[in-house]
C-alpha positions in Angstrom: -12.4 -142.8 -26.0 -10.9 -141.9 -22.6 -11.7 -142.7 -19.2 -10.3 -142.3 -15.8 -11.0 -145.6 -13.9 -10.7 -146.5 -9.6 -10.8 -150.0 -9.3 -10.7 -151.2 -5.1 -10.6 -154.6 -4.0 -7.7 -156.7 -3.8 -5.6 -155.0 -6.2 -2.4 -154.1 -4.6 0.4 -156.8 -4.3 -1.5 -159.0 -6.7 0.5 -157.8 -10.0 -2.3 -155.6 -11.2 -0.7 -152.9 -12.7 1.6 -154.9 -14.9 -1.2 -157.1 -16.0 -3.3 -154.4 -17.1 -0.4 -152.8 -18.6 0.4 -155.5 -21.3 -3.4 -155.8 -21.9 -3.5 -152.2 -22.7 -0.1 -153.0 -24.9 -2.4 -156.2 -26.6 -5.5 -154.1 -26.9 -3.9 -150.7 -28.6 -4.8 -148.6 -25.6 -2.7 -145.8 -24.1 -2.6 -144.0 -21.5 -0.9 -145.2 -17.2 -1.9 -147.1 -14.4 -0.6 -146.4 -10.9 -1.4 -147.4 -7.1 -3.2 -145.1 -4.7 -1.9 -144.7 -1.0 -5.6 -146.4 0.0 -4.7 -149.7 -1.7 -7.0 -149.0 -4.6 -5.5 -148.8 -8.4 -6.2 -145.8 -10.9 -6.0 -145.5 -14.2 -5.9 -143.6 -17.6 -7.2 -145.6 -20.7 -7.1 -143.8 -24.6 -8.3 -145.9 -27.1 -10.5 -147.3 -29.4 -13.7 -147.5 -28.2 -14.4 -151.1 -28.4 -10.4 -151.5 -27.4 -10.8 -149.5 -24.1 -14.6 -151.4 -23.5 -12.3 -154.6 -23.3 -9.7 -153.0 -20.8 -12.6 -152.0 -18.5 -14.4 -155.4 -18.6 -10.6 -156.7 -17.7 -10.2 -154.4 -14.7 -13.4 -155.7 -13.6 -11.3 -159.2 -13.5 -7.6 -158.8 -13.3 -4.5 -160.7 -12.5 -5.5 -164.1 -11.2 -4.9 -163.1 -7.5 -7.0 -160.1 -7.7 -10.2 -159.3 -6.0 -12.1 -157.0 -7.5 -14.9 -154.9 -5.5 -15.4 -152.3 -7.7 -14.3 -150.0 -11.3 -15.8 -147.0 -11.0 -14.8 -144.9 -14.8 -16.1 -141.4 -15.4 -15.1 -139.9 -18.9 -12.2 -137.6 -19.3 -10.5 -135.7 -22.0 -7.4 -137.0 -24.0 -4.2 -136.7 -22.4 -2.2 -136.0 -25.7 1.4 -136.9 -24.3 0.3 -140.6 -24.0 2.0 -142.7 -26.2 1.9 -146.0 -24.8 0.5 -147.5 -21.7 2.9 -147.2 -18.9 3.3 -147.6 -14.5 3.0 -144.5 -12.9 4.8 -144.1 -9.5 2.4 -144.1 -6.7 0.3 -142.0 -5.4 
């Protein structure tokens, strides 16, 4: 299962990206996570269905310091060259 997920709020400064990077890593998901220039976070999740389900119901929570308004995840094709769930510089 793959999605493409914008998550707004808070989520910029708060340690977002690495916290949803070593739940991917706990939950077997692949796939990048990076910042947007409007101070929301996107991201590509692979996985498992019930793996990536998890991620998304974490992005709706995040790091401690994060405020979450909104993950918005449309479906997407596989990106094949993911092997792991890394930080994307940002965009």
């Amino acid at each position: 299962m793959a999605l493409r997920l914008h998550v707004t709020g808070l989520v910029q400064g708060v340690g977002y990206r690495e916290t949803m990077r070593r739940e991917a890593v706990t939950l077997g998901v692949t796939g990048w996570v990076r910042n947007r220039h409007d101070g929301s976070v996107e991201a590509f999740v692979d996985g498992p269905p019930d793996a990536v389900r998890a991620l998304v119901d974490w992005a709706w929570r995040g790091p401690r310091a994060a405020r979450v308004a909104g993950v918005k995840s449309v479906g997407v094709e596989s990106e094949l060259a993911c092997e792991a769930f890394v930080i994307r510089p940002s965009e």
